[in-house]
N, C-alpha and C positions, 0 to 999 in steps of 0.2 A: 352870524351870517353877515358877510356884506352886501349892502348895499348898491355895492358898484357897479357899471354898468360895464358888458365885454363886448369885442365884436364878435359873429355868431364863429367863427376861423376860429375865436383865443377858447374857446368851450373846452372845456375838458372832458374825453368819452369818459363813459361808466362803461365798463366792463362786466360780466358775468357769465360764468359757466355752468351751464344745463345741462344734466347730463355728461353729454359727449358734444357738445354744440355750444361755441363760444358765440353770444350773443353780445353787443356793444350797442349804447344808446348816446344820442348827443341830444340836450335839451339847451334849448334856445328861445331867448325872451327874443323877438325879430322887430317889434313895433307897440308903442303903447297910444291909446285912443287920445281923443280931447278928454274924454270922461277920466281919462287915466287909470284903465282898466289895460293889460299886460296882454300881449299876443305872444302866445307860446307855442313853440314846436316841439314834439319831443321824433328823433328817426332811429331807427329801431335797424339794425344790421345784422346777421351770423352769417354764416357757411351751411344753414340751412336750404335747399334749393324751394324758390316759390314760384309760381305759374307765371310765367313771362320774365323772370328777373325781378317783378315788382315787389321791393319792401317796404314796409308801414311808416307810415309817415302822418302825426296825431299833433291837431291843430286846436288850441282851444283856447279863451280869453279869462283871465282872471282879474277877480274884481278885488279892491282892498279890503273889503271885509274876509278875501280869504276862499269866498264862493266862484264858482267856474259855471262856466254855458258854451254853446258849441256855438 
């Protein structure tokens, strides 16, 4: 795994088929702390319809031992 760093555009979707229901995720490191603990997004898409348009969008920070906190 690289190390490298992308801007959150160069992300490459993950795709997956559920069913009958193409779902696509882009997960994105956006910002890391002074502590240098990682700010992650991950946004979640299909052609499922959801209550106003609104789809999931999962925010959470990860630390270098590997552990996560919201």
């Amino acid at each position: 795994m690289s190390n490298s760093i992308r801007d959150a555009e160069d992300q490459p979707l993950i795709e997956r088929q559920l069913e009958t229901a193409k779902v696509t995720f882009q997960i994105d490191r956006y910002d890391r702390l002074p502590n240098q603990d990682l700010c992650i997004c991950i946004d979640a898409k299909s052609t499922l319809p959801t209550w106003l348009g609104i789809k999931p969008s999962y925010r959470f920070f990860k630390r270098q031992d590997g552990s996560v906190y919201y």
